[in-house]
TORPADREN-322894 format. One record per residue (C-alpha): residue in three letters; x, y, z; residue number from 1. Coordinates in nm, 2 decimals. Last residue first. Layout:
<sites>
[Ala [X Y Z] NUM],
...
</sites>
This chain:
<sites>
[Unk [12.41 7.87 -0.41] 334],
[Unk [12.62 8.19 -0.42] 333],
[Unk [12.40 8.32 -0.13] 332],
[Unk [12.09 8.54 -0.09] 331],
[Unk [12.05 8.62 -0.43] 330],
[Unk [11.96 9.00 -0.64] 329],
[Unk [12.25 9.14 -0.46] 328],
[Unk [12.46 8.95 -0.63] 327],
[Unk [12.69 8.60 -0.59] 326],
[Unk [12.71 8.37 -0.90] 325],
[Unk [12.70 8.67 -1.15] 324],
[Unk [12.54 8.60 -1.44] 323],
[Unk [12.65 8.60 -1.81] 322],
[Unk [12.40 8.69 -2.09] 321],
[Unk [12.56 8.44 -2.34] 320],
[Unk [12.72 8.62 -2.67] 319],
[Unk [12.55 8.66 -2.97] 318],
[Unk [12.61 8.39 -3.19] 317],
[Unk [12.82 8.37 -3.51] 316],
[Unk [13.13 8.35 -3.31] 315],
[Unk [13.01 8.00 -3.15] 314],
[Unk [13.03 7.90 -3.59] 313],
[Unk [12.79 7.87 -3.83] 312],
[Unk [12.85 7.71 -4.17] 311],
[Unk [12.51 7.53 -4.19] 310],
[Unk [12.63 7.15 -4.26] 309],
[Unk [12.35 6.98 -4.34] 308],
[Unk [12.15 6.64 -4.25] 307],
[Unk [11.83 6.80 -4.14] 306],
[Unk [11.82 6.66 -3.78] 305],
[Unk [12.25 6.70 -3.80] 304],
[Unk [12.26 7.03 -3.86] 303],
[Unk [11.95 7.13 -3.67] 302],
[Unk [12.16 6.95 -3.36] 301],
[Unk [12.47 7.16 -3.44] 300],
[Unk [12.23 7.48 -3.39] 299],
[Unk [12.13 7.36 -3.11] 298],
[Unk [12.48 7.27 -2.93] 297],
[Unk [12.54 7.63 -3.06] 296],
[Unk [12.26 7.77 -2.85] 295],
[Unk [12.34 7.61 -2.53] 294],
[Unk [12.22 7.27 -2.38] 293],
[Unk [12.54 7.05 -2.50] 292],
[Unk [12.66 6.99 -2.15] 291],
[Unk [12.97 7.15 -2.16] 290],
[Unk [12.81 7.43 -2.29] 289],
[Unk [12.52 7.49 -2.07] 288],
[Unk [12.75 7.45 -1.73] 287],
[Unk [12.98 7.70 -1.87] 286],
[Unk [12.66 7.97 -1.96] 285],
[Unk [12.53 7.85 -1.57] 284],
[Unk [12.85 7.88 -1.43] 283],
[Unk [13.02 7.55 -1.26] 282],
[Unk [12.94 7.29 -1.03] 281],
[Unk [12.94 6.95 -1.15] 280],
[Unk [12.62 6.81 -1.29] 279],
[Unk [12.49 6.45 -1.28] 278],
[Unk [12.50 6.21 -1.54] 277],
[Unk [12.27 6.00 -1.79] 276],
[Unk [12.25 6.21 -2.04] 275],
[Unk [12.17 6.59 -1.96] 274],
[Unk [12.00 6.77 -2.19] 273],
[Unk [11.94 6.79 -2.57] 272],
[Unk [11.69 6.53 -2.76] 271],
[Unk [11.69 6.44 -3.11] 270],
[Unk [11.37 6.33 -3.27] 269],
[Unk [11.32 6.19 -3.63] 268],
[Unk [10.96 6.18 -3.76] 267],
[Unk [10.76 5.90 -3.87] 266],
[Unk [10.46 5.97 -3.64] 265],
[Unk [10.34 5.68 -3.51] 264],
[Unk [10.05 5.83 -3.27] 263],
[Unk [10.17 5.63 -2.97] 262],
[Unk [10.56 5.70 -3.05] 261],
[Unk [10.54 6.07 -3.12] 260],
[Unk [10.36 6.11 -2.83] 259],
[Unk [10.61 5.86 -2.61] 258],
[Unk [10.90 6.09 -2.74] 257],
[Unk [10.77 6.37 -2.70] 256],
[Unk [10.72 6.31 -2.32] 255],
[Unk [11.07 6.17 -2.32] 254],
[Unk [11.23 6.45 -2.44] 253],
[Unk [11.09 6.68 -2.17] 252],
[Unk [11.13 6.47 -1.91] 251],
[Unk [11.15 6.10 -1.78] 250],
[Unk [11.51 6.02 -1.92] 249],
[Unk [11.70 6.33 -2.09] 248],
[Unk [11.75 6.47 -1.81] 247],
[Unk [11.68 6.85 -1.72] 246],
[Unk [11.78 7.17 -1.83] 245],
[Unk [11.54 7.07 -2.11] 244],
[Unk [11.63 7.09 -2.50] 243],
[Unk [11.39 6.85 -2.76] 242],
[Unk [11.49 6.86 -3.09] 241],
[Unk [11.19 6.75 -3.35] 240],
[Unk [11.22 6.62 -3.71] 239],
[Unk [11.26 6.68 -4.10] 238],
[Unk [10.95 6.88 -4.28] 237],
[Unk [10.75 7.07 -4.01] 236],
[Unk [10.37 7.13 -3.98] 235],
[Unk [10.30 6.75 -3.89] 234],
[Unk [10.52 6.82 -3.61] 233],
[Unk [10.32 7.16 -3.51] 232],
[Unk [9.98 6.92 -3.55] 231],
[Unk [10.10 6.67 -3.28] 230],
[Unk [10.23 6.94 -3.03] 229],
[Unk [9.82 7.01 -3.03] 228],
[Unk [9.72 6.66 -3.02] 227],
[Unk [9.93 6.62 -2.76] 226],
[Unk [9.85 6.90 -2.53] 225],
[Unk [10.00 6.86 -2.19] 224],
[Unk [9.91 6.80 -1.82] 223],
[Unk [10.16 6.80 -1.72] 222],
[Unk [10.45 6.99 -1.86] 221],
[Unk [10.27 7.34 -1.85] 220],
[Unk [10.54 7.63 -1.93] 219],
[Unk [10.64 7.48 -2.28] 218],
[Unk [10.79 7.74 -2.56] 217],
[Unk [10.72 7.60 -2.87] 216],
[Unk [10.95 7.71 -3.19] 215],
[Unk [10.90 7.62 -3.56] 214],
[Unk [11.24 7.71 -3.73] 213],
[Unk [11.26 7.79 -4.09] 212],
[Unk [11.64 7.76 -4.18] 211],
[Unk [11.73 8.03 -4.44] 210],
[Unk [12.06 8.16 -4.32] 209],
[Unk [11.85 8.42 -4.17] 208],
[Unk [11.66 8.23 -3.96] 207],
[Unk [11.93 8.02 -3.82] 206],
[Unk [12.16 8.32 -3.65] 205],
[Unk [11.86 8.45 -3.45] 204],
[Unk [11.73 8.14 -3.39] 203],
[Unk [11.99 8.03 -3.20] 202],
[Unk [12.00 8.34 -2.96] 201],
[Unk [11.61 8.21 -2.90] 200],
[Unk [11.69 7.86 -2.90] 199],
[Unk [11.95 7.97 -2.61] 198],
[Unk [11.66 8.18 -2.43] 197],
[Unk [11.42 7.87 -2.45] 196],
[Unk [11.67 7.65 -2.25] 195],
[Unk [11.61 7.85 -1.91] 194],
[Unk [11.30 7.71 -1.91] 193],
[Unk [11.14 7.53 -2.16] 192],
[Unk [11.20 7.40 -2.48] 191],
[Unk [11.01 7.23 -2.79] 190],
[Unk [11.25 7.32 -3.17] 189],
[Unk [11.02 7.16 -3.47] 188],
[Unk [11.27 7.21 -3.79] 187],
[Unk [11.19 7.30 -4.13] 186],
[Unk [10.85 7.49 -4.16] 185],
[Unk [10.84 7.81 -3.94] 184],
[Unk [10.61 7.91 -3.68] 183],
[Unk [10.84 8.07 -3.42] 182],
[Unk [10.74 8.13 -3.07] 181],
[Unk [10.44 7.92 -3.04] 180],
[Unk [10.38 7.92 -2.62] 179],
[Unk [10.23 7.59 -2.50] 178],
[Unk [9.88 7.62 -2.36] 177],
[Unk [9.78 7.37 -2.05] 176],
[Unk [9.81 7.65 -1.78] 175],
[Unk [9.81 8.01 -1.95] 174],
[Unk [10.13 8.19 -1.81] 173],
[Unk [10.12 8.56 -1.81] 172],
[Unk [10.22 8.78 -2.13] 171],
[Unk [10.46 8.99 -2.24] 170],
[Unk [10.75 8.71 -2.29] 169],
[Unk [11.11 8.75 -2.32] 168],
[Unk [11.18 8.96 -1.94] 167],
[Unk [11.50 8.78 -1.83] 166],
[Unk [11.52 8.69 -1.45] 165],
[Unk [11.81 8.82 -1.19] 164],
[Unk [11.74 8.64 -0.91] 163],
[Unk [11.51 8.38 -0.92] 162],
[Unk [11.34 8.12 -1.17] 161],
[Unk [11.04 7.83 -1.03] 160],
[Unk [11.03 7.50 -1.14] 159],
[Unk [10.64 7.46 -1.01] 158],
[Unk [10.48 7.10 -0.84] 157],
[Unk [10.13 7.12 -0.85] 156],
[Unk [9.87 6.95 -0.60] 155],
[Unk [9.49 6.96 -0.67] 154],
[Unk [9.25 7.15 -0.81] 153],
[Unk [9.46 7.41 -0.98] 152],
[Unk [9.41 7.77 -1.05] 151],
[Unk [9.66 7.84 -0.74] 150],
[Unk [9.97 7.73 -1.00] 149],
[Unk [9.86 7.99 -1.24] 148],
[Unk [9.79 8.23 -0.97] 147],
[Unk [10.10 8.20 -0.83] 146],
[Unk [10.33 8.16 -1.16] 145],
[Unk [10.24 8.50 -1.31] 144],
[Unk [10.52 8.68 -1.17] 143],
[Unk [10.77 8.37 -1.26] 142],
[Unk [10.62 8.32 -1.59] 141],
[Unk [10.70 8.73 -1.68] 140],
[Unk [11.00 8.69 -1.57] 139],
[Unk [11.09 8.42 -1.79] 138],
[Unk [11.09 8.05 -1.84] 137],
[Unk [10.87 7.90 -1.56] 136],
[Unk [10.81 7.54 -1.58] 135],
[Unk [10.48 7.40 -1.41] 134],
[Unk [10.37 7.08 -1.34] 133],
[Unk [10.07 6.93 -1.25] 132],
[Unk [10.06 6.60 -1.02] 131],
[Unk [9.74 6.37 -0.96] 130],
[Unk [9.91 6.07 -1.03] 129],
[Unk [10.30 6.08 -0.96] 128],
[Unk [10.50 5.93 -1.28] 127],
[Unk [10.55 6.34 -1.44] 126],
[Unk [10.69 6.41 -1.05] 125],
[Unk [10.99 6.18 -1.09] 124],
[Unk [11.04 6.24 -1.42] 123],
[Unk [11.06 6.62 -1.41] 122],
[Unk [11.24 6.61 -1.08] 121],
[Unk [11.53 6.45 -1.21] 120],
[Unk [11.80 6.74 -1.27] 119],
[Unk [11.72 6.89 -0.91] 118],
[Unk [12.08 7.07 -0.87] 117],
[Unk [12.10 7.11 -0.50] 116],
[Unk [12.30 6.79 -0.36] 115],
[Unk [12.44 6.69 -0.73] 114],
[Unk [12.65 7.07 -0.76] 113],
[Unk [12.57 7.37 -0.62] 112],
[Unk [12.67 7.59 -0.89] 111],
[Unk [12.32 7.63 -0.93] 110],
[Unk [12.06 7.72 -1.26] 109],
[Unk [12.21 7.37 -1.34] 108],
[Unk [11.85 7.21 -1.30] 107],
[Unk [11.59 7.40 -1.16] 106],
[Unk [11.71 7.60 -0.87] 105],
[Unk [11.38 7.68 -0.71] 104],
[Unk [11.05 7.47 -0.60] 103],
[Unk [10.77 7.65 -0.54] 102],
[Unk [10.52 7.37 -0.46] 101],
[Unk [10.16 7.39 -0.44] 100],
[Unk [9.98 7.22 -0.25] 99],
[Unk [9.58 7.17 -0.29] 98],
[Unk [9.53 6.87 -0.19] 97],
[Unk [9.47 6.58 -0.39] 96],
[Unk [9.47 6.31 -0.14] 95],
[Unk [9.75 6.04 -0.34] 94],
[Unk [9.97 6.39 -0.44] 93],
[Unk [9.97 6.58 -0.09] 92],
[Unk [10.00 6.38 0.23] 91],
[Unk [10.07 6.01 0.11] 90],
[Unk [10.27 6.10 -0.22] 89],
[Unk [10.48 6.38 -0.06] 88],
[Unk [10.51 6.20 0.31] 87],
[Unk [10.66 5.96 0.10] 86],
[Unk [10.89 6.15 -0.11] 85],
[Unk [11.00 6.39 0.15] 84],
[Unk [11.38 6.35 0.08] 83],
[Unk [11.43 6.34 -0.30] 82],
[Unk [11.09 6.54 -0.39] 81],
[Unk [11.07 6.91 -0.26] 80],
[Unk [11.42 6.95 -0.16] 79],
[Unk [11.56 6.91 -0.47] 78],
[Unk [11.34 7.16 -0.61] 77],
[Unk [11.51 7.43 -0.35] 76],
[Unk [11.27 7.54 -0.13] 75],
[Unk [10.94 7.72 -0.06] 74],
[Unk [10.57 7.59 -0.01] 73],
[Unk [10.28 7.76 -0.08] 72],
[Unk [10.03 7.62 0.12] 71],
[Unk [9.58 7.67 0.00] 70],
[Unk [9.44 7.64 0.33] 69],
[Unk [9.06 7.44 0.36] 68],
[Unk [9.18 7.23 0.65] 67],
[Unk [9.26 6.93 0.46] 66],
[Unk [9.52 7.18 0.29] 65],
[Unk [9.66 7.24 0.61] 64],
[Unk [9.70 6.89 0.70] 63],
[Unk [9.87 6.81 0.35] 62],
[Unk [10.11 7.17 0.42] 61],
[Unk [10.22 6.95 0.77] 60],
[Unk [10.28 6.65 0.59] 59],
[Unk [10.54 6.80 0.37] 58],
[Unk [10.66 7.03 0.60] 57],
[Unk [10.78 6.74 0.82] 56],
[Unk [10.92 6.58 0.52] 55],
[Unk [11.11 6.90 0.46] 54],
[Unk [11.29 6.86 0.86] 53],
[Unk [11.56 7.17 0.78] 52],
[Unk [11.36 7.46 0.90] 51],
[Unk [10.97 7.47 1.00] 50],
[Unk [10.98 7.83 0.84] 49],
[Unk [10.59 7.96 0.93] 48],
[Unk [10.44 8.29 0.77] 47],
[Unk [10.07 8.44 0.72] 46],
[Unk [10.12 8.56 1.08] 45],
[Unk [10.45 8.69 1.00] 44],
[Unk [10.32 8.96 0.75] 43],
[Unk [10.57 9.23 0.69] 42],
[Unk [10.94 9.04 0.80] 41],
[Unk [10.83 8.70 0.61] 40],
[Unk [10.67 8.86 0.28] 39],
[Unk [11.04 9.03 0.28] 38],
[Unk [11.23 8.67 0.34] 37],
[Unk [11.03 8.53 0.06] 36],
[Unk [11.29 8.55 -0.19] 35],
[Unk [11.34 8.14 -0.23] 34],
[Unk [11.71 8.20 -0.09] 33],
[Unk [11.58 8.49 0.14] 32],
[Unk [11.33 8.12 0.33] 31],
[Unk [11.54 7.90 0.27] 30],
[Unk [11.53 7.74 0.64] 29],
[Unk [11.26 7.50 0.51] 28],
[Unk [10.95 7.81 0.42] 27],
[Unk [10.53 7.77 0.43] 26],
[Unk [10.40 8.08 0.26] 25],
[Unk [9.97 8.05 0.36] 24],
[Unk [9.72 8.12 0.09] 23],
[Unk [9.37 8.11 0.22] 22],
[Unk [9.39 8.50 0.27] 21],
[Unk [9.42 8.60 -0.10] 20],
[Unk [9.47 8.90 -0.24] 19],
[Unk [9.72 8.90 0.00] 18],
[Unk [9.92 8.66 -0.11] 17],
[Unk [9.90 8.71 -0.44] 16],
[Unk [10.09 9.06 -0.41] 15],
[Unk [10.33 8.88 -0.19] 14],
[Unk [10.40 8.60 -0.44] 13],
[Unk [10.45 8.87 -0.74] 12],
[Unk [10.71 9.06 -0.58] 11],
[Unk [10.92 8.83 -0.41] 10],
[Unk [10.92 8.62 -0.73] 9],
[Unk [11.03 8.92 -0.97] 8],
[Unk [11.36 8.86 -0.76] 7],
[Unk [11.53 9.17 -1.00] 6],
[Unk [11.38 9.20 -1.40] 5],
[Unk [11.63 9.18 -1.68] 4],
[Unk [11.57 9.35 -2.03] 3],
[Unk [11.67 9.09 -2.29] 2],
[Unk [11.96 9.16 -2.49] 1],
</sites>
């Protein structure tokens, strides 16, 4: 079981912060749901909540950035695209300021249902020009995710972990390098996010039945490394699984996809998330499994990429880490 780290966010982003005095923390009445509230109370003159009006923020972190600050700015990822599109493209993305984005509740990391579950935002921020994004996958990712997203010259969009995070990696985020987890032969397993802890408890069952499993851990989805994802497929014997917490349309999948398609590689790829639908509300282990993003939806993906039946069962895995919806470690249930 991974050793669990509290609101590593709140931490690292103040310590960033102010090491550096360019960096303003712009919040949209979230401000203890995005675990700034603290960097709020000590330094309010580095701090401004414009409340509910995110397309306001939007154009008001492009003016600051045209004034030579670098805005961090704080919601929910749904929050950050779906209602400020315009002001996002015309204020931050088409002048290439230097935004950056914090946005939280990836996915079904929320109960919350469609209004807060930002399932799409891959897509719709891969198609914006001048766009980076960051996924963060661990605690570790999430401490390191301000000065990886601050390295950027230009705007950058980050799915950003909170509450109660799992420590699995030991070091910090290195923009534009995918993490190689596993090196194996058989199978080519890409995740990111929250899904890289299920291939992990999948893995664990897998290997020792014998089934080599090459795993890449993704924190930088644009821009990305085809050549190098190119030369793990070439590696393995029978295909790819893609599994996002995300889409299947626009994402993860779809960016290996289009590699695999424009260097005609004659490999099979199967993708895991969610197709076509949005989430209801629900646990994050329950929302994994109904919608095939767990560890034993992988494992029956490996079965039917290498066309074998395995002989593993849910009992076979170790159990999901469960997560209380309301903690200390989160502001609200949401």
């Amino acid at each position: 079981m991974a050793v669990m780290v509290t609101r590593p966010y709140a931490r690292a982003f103040e310590n960033y912060a102010l090491a550096h005095p360019d960096v303003f923390c712009l919040s949209a009445d979230l401000t203890s749901s995005c675990e700034i509230d603290g960097f709020r109370d000590r330094h309010p003159d580095r701090f401004m909540s414009l409340g509910m009006a995110e397309q306001n923020m939007m154009s008001f972190a492009g003016g600051l950035g045209m004034a030579g600050y670098r805005p961090f700015l704080h919601s929910f990822g749904v929050f950050l695209y779906r209602r400020p599109y315009d002001q996002l493209i015309a204020s931050v993305a088409y002048p290439r300021r230097k935004v950056r984005l914090m946005g939280f509740l990836p996915g079904i990391t929320t109960p919350g249902g469609m209004t807060h579950q930002a399932i799409e935002d891959i897509s719709v921020m891969r198609s914006i020009p001048n766009m980076t994004i960051l996924e963060t996958g661990d605690a570790t990712e999430v401490e390191s995710i301000c000065h990886a997203a601050d390295s950027i010259d230009g705007p950058v969009y980050c799915r950003v972990l909170r509450g109660l995070v799992p420590r699995l990696f030991t070091t910090p985020i290195k923009v534009g390098e995918m993490r190689e987890l596993a090196c194996g032969t058989d199978v080519l397993v890409v995740t990111a996010g929250i899904t890289t802890e299920e291939a992990m408890r999948a893995r664990d069952v897998l290997e020792p039945r014998g089934v080599s499993i090459r795993h890449l851990h993704l924190n930088t989805i644009k821009p990305f490394n085809a050549e190098a994802l190119l030369d793990h497929m070439n590696a393995t014997r029978y295909g790819v699984i893609t599994m996002e917490n995300h889409v299947t349309e626009g994402g993860l999948g779809s960016l290996v996809a289009e590699i695999i398609a424009e260097a005609g590689v004659g490999k099979r790829l199967l993708r895991l998330g969610l197709r076509d639908t949005f989430a209801h509300g629900g646990s994050r282990p329950y929302l994994m499994r109904f919608y095939g993003l767990d560890a034993f939806s992988l494992v029956r993906g490996i079965e039917s990429v290498m066309q074998q039946e395995l002989g593993i069962t849910e009992d076979n895995l170790n159990t999901a880490r469960q997560e209380a919806v309301h903690s200390k470690a989160k502001a609200e249930g949401l």
